[in-house]
N, C-alpha and C positions, 0 to 999 in steps of 0.2 A: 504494500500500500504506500503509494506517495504521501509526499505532506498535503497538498492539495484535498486530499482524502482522505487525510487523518481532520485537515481542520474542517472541512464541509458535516462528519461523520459528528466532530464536538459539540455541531453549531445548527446540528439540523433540527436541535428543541427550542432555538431562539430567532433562527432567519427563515422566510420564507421559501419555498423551493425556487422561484426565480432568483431572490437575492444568494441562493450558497451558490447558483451557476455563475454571480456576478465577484464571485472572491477573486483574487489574485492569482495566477498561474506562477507564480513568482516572487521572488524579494533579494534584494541585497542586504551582505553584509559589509559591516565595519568596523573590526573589532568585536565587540560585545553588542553591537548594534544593529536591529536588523531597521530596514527601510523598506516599507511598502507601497504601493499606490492603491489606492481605491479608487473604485466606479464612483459616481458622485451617489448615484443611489445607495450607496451605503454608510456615505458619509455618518448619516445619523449614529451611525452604530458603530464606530469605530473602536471606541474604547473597551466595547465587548469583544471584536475583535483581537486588538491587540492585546488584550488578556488570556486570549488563547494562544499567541505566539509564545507569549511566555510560559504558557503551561503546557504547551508542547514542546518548548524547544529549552529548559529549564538549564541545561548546566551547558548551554551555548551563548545565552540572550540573557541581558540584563535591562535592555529598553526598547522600545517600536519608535519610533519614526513616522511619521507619515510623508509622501513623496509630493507636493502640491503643485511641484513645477515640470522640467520638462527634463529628461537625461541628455547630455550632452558633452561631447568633447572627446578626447582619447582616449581616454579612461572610465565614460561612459560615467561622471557624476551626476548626480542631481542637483540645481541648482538652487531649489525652496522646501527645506523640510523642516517640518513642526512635530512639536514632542505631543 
């Protein structure tokens, strides 16, 4: 099972079955930090979100990110993230 399907699988008694198809296929890290983008339809819910990146990903993660802007450059950063 991917991660995709372990957090869809955590979150499927709190998101609607169109919002767990609108999760992230994806995330960076940075250190102890992962950075995600959401769909704006989930904006709302983010904080439930990333309380599951932490409890899935526990002795990797120590904070979520959220990705606001756009990835860019040679290195592929993001250039507007909020805690």
């Amino acid at each position: 099972m991917g991660f995709k399907e372990s957090l869809m699988e955590s979150l499927k008694d709190t998101l609607s079955e169109e919002e767990l198809l609108l999760l992230p296929r994806g995330f960076q890290t940075i250190g102890h930090i992962v950075i995600i983008k959401l769909n704006p339809v989930l904006l709302e819910k983010k904080q439930i979100i990333g309380e599951k990146y932490l409890e899935l990903l526990p002795n990797y993660i120590r904070s979520v990110y959220l990705n606001q802007g756009i990835i860019q450059g040679q290195f592929r950063e993001p250039n507007k993230i909020v805690h």
